[in-house]
VEXVEXZA-913172 format. One record per residue (C-alpha): residue in one letter; residue number from 1; x, y, z. Coordinates in steps of 0.05 Angstrom, whole numbers. Layout:
(site 'a' NUM (X Y Z));
...
***
This chain:
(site 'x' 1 (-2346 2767 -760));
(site 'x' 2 (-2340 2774 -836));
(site 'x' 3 (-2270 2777 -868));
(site 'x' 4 (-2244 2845 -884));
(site 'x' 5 (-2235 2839 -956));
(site 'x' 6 (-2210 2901 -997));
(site 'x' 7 (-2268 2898 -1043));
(site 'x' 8 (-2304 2911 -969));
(site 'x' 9 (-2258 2960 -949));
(site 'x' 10 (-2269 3004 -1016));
(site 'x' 11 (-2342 3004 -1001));
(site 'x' 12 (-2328 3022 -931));
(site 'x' 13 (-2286 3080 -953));
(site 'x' 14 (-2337 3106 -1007));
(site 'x' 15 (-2396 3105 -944));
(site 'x' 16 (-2351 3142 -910));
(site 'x' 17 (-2324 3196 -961));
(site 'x' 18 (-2411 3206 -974));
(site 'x' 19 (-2426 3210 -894));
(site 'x' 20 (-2369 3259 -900));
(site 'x' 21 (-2401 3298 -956));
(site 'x' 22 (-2462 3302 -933));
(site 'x' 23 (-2432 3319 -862));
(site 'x' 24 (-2413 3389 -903));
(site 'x' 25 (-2474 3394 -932));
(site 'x' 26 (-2516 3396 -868));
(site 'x' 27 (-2462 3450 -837));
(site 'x' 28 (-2485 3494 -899));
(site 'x' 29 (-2564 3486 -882));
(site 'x' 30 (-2558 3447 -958));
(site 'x' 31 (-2610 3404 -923));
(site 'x' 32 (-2634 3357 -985));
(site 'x' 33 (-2562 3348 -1021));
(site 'x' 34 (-2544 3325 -942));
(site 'x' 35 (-2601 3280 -938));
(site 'x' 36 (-2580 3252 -1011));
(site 'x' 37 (-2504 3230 -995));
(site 'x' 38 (-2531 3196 -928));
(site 'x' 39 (-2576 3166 -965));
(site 'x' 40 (-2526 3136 -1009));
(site 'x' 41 (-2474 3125 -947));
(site 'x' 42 (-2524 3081 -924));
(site 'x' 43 (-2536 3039 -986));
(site 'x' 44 (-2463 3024 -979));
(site 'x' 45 (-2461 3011 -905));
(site 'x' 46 (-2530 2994 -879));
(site 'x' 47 (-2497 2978 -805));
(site 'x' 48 (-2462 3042 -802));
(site 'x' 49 (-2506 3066 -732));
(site 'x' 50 (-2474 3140 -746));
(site 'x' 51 (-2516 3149 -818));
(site 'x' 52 (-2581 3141 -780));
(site 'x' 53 (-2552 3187 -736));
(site 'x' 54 (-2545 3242 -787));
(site 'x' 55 (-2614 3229 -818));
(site 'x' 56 (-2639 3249 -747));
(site 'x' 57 (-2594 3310 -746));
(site 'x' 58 (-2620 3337 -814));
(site 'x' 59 (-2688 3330 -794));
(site 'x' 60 (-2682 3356 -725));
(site 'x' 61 (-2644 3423 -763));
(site 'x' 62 (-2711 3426 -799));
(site 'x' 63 (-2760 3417 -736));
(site 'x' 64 (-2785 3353 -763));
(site 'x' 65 (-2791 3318 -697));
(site 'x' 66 (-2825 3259 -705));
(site 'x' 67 (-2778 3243 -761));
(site 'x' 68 (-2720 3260 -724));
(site 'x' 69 (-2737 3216 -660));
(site 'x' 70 (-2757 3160 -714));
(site 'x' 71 (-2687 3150 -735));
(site 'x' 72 (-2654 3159 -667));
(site 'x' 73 (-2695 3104 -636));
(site 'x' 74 (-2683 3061 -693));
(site 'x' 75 (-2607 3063 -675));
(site 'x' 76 (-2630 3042 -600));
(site 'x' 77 (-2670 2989 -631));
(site 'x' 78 (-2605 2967 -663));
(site 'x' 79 (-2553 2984 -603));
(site 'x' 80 (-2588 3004 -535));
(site 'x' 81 (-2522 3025 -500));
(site 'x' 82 (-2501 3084 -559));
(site 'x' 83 (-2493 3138 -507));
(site 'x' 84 (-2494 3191 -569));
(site 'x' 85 (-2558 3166 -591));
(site 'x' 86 (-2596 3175 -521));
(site 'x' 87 (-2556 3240 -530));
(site 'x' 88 (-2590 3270 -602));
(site 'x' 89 (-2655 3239 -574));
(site 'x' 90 (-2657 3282 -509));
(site 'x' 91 (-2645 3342 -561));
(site 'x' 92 (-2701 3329 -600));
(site 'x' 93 (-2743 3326 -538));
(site 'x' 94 (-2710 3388 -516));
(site 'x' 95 (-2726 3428 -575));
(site 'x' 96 (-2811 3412 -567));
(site 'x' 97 (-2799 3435 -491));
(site 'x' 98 (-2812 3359 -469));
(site 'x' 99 (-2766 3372 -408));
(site 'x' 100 (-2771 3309 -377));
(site 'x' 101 (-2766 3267 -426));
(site 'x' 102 (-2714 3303 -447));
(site 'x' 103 (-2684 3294 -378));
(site 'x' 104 (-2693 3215 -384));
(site 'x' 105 (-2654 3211 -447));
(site 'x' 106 (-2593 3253 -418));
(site 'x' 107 (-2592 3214 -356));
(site 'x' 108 (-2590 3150 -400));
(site 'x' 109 (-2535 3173 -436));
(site 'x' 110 (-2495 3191 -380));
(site 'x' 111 (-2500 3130 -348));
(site 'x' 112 (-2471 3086 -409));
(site 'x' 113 (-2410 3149 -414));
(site 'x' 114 (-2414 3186 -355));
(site 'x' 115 (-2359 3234 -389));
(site 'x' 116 (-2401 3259 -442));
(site 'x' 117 (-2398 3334 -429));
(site 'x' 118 (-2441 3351 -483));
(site 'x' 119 (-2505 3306 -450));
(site 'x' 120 (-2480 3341 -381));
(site 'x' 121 (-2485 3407 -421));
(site 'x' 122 (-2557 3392 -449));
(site 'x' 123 (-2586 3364 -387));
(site 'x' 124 (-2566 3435 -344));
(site 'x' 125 (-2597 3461 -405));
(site 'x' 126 (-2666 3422 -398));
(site 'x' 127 (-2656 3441 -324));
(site 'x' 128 (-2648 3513 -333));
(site 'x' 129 (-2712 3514 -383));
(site 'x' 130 (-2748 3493 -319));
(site 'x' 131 (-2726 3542 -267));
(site 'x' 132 (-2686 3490 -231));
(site 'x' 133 (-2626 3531 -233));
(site 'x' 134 (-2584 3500 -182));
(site 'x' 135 (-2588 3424 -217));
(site 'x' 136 (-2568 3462 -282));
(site 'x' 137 (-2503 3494 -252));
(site 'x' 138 (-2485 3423 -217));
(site 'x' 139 (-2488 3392 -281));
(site 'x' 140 (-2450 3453 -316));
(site 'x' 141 (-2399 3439 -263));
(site 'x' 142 (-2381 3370 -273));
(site 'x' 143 (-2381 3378 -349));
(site 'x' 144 (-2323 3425 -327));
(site 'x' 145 (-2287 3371 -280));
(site 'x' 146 (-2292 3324 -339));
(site 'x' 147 (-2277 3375 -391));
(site 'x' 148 (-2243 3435 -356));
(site 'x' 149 (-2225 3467 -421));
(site 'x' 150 (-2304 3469 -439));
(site 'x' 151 (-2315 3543 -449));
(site 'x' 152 (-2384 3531 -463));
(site 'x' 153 (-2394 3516 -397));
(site 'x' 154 (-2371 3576 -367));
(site 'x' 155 (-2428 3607 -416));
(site 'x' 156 (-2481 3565 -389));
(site 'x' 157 (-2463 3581 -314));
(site 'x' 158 (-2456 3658 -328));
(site 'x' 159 (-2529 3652 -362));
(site 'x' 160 (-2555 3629 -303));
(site 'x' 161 (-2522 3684 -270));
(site 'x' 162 (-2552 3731 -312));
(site 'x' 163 (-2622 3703 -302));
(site 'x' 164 (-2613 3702 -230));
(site 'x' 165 (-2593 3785 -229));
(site 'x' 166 (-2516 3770 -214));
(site 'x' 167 (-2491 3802 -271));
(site 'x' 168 (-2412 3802 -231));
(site 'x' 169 (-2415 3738 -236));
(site 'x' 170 (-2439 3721 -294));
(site 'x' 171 (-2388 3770 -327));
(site 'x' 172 (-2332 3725 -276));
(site 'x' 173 (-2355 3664 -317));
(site 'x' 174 (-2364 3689 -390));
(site 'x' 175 (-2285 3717 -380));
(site 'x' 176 (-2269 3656 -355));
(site 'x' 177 (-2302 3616 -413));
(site 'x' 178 (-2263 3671 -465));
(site 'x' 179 (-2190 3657 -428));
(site 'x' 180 (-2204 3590 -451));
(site 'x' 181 (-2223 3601 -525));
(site 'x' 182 (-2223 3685 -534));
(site 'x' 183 (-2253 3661 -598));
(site 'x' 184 (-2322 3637 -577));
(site 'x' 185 (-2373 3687 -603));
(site 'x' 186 (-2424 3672 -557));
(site 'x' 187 (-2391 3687 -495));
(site 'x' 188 (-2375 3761 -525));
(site 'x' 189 (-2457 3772 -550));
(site 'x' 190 (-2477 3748 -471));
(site 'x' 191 (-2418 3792 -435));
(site 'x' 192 (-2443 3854 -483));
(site 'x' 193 (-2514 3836 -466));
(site 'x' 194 (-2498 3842 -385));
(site 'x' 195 (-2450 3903 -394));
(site 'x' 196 (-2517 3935 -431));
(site 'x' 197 (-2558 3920 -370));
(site 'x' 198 (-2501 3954 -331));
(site 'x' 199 (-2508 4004 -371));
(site 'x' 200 (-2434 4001 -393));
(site 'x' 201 (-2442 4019 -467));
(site 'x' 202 (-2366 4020 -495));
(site 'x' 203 (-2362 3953 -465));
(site 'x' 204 (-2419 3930 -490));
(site 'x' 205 (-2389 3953 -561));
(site 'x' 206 (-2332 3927 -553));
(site 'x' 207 (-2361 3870 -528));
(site 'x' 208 (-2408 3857 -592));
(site 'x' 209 (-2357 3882 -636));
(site 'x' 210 (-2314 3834 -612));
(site 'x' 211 (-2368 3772 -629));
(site 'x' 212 (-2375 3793 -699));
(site 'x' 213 (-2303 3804 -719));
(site 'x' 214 (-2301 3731 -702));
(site 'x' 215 (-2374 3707 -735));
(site 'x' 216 (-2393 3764 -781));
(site 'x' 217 (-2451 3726 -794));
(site 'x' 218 (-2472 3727 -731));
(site 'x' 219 (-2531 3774 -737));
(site 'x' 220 (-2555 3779 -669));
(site 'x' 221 (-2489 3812 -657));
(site 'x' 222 (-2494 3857 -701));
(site 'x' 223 (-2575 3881 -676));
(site 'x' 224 (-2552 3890 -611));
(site 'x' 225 (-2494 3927 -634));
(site 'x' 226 (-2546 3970 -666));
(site 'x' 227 (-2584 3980 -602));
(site 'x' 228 (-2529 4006 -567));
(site 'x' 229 (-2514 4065 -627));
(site 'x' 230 (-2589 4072 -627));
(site 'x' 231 (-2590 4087 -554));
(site 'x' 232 (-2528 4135 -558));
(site 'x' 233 (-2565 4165 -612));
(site 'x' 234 (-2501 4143 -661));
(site 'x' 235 (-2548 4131 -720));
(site 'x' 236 (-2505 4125 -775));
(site 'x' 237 (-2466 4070 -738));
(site 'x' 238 (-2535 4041 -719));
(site 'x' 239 (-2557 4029 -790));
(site 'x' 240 (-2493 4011 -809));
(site 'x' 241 (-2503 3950 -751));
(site 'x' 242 (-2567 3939 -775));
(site 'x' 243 (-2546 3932 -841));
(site 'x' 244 (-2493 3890 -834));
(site 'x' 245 (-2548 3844 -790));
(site 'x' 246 (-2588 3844 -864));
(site 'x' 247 (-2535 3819 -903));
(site 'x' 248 (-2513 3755 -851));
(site 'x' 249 (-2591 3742 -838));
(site 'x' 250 (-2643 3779 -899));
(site 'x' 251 (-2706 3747 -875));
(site 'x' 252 (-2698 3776 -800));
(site 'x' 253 (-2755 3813 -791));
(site 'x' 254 (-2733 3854 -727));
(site 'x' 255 (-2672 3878 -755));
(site 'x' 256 (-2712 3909 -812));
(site 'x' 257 (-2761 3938 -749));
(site 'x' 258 (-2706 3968 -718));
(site 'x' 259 (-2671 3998 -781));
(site 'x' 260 (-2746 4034 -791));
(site 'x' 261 (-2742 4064 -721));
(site 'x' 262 (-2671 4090 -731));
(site 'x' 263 (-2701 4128 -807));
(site 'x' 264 (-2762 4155 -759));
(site 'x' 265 (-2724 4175 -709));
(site 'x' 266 (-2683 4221 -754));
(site 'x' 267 (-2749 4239 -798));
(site 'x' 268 (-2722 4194 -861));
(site 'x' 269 (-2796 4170 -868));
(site 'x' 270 (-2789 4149 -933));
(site 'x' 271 (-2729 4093 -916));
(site 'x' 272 (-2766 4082 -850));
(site 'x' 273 (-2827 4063 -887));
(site 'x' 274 (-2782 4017 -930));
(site 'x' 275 (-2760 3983 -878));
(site 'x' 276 (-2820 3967 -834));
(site 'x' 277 (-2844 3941 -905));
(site 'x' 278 (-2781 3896 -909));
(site 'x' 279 (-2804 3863 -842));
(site 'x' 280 (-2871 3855 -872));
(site 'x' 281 (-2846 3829 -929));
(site 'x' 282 (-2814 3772 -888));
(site 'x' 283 (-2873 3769 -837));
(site 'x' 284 (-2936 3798 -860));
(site 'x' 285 (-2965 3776 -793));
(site 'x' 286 (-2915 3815 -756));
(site 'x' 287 (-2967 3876 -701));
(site 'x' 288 (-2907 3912 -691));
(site 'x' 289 (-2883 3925 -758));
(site 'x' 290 (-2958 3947 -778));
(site 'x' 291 (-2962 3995 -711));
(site 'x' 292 (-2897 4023 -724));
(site 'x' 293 (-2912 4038 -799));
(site 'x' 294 (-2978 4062 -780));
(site 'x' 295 (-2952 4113 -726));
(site 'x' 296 (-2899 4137 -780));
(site 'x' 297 (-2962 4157 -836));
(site 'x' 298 (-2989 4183 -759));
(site 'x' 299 (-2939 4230 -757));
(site 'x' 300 (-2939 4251 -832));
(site 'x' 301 (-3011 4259 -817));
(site 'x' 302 (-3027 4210 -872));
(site 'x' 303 (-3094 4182 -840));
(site 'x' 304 (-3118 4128 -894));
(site 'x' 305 (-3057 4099 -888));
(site 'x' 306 (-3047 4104 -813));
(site 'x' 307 (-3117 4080 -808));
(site 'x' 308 (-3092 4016 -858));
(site 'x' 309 (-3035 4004 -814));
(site 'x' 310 (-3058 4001 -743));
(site 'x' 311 (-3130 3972 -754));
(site 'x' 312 (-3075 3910 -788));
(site 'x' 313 (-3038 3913 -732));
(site 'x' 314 (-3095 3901 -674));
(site 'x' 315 (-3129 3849 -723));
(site 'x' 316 (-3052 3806 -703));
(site 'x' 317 (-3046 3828 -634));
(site 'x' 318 (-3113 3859 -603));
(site 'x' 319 (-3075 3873 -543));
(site 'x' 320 (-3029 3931 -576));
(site 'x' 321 (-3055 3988 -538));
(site 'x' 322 (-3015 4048 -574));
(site 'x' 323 (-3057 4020 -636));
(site 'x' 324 (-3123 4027 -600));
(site 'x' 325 (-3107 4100 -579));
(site 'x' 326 (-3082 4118 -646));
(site 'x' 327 (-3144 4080 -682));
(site 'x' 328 (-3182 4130 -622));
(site 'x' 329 (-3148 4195 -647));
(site 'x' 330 (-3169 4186 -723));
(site 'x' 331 (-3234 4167 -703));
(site 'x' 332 (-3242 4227 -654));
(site 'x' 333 (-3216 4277 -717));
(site 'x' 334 (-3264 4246 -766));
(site 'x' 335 (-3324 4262 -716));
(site 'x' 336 (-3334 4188 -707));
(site 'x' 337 (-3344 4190 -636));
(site 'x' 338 (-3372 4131 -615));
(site 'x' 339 (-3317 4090 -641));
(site 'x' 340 (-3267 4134 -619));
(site 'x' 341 (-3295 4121 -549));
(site 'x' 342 (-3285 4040 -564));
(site 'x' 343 (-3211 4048 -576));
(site 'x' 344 (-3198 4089 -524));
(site 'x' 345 (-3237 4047 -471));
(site 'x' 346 (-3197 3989 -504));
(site 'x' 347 (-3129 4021 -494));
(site 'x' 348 (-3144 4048 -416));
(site 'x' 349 (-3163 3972 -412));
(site 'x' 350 (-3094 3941 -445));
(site 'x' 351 (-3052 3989 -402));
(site 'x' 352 (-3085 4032 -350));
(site 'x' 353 (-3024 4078 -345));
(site 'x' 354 (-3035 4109 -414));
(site 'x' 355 (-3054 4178 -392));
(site 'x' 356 (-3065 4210 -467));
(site 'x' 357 (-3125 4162 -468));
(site 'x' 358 (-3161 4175 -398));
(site 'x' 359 (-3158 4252 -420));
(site 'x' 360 (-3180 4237 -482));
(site 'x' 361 (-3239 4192 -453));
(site 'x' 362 (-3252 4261 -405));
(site 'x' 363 (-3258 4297 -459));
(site 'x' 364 (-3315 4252 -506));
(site 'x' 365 (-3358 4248 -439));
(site 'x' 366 (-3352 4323 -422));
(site 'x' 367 (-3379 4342 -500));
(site 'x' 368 (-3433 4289 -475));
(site 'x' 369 (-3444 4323 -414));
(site 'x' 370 (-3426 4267 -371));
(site 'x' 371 (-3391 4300 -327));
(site 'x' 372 (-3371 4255 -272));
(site 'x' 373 (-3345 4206 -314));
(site 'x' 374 (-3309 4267 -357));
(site 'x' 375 (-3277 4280 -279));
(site 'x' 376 (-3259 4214 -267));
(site 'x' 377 (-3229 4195 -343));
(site 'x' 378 (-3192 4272 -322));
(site 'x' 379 (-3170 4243 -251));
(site 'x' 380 (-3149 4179 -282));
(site 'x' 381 (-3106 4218 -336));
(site 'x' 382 (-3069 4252 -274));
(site 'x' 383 (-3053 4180 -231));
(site 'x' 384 (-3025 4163 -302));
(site 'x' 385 (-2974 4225 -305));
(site 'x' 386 (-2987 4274 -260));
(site 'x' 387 (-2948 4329 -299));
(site 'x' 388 (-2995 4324 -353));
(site 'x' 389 (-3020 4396 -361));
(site 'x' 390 (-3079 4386 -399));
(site 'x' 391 (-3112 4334 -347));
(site 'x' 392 (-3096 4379 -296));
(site 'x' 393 (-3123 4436 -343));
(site 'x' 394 (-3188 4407 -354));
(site 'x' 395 (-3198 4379 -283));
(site 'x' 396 (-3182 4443 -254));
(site 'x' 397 (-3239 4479 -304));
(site 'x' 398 (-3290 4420 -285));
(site 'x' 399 (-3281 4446 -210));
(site 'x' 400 (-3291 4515 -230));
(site 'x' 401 (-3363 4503 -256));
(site 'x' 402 (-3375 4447 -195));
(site 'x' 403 (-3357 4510 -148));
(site 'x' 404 (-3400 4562 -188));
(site 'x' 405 (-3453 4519 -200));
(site 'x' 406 (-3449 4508 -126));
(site 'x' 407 (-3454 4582 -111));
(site 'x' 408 (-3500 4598 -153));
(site 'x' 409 (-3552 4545 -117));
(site 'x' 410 (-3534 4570 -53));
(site 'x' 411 (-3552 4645 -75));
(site 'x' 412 (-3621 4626 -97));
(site 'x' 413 (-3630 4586 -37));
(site 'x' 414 (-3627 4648 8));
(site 'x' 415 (-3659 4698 -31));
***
């Protein structure tokens, strides 16, 4: 072993204070300035194991795999038995859903430091991906006997609570993981998200309320927070939520979706449309955003524009059957009834329950005098939503002129 000199222990120190810099760096997403004071840590210190390490993390942040998993089984190469490097290797094959593998790497970690409750952690993780829900809570549970302070644990279990339907206990364990650390935002978004299925709004408030006091830039948070005044039909506090969503995360294209739906649902159509543009603006490959713009120049009866909008949004999800029916309904007022027939066949297809379109099927076969498949489109219409007057209108006038007709044959008959 060399002799530790100071001139060694400067250059040890400067590695260090760069590993540390660009340790900030990569906590701020500054993903190239990180990359560049690792890079210089290294050049320092080539046998520091834990600046590979970081290259890994930097490129695993930025879903380059292959680089990622380069570096981490470089430091193997170099030192087999680094627990933490089996560790950041199972998370990258975590992230590209290799479950297995990812599996192997945890297992290999845990048997070099079988009291790393992170690899515990990630392995019920990998297990919970795969439906083996049991494995994942035993490992969540002995993360705990290592670690009983882990709140994060008490998340994992409550999630697979909540996946299972057991929403008492999964609100049991997310309390449990909050009287540990009250501060952990993620255990306040999942106990709002269960109190929602509950239907317990104000706790579901409070709940997300609660998460982004403590992480303001949390913007999930802050959408389901939105949902919540949405559904209460709270608007102002909705777009507020929504809003505040925006400003922690700009390019999140279902917060600006949702902001829309809040303007049309209170007839603002002109910051509705605004929004729904914002998403496209992020994603311009985004169906819903295109069906939802197109349903609000619908309802302003602004056809070219509707038109525009839905036939965008079935060309990036054919199976969007309210865009088929509404494509149908301009069709059918422009006289253009043999395509309005095609989009109304295609939305009975995409969702069979969508009684607007059966009657509106009935109705282009009646004006073609097919009559018995006008009657069954009618009778269709009626399985759909059996309140629906004008099916049961136009079915009940179809059996009129069957019984007339009817008559009338059997008069001539016996004259």
């Amino acid at each position: 072993m060399g002799k530790w000199t100071p001139k060694l222990k400067i250059t040890h120190d400067k590695a260090v204070a760069h590993l540390k810099l660009g340790n900030a760096f990569l906590q701020q997403q500054q993903y190239a300035e990180a990359l560049a004071e690792f890079q210089k840590a290294l050049v320092l210190h080539p046998k520091l194991l834990s600046i590979r390490l970081r290259f890994g993390d930097v490129y695993l942040e930025q879903q380059q795999y292959a680089e990622a998993m380069a570096e981490y089984q470089e430091v193997l190469r170099i030192d087999p038995q680094m627990a933490v490097a089996h560790l950041r290797l199972g998370n990258a094959y975590l992230e590209q859903e290799q479950y297995e593998e990812a599996i192997a790497a945890y297992q290999r970690a845990l048997r070099l430091n079988p009291q790393l409750s992170m690899a515990q952690l990630k392995l019920g993780k990998a297990y919970f991906e795969q439906q083996h829900y049991d494995e994942a809570v035993a490992q969540y549970r002995a993360a705990l006997r290592f670690a009983p302070n882990l709140a994060l644990a008490h998340v994992m279990i409550g999630n697979v609570h909540v996946t299972q339907g057991k929403h008492a206990e999964a609100i049991a364990e997310y309390q449990a993981a909050l009287r540990l650390n009250v501060k952990l935002a993620l255990a306040h978004l999942n106990l709002g998200d269960v109190y929602v299925e509950r239907k317990q709004y104000e706790e579901a408030v409070a709940a997300y309320r609660a998460a982004v006091d403590i992480d303001p830039d949390m913007a999930r948070a802050h959408v389901k927070l939105g949902d919540v005044y949405a559904e209460q039909k709270r608007y102002a506090e909705a777009v507020a939520a929504y809003q505040a969503a925006l400003r922690a995360k700009p390019d999140m294209a279902r917060a600006h979706v949702k902001l829309g739906d809040v303007y049309a649902q209170q007839k603002q159509y002109g910051e509705a449309a605004a929004a729904y543009q914002a998403a496209l603006a992020v994603n311009s490959k985004l169906a819903l955003a295109h069906l939802k713009l197109g349903d609000l120049y619908f309802e302003q009866r602004l056809m070219v524009e509707a038109m525009t909008a839905f036939q965008a949004a079935v060309r990036r999800n054919p199976k969007l059957a309210r865009a088929h029916l509404r494509l149908g309904e301009i069709y059918r007022e422009q006289g253009q009834q043999a395509d309005a027939m095609a989009e109304y066949e295609a939305a009975v297809l995409l969702n069979p329950e969508m009684a607007v379109a059966h009657l509106r099927l009935g109705d282009l076969y009646a004006a073609q005098e097919r009559f018995p498949e006008a009657r069954a489109a009618y009778g269709k219409a009626l399985e759909a939503d059996p309140n629906l007057v004008e099916g049961q209108q136009r079915l009940a006038a179809m059996l009129r002129v069957d019984r007339t007709e009817s008559g009338e044959g059997g008069s001539a008959g016996r004259r």
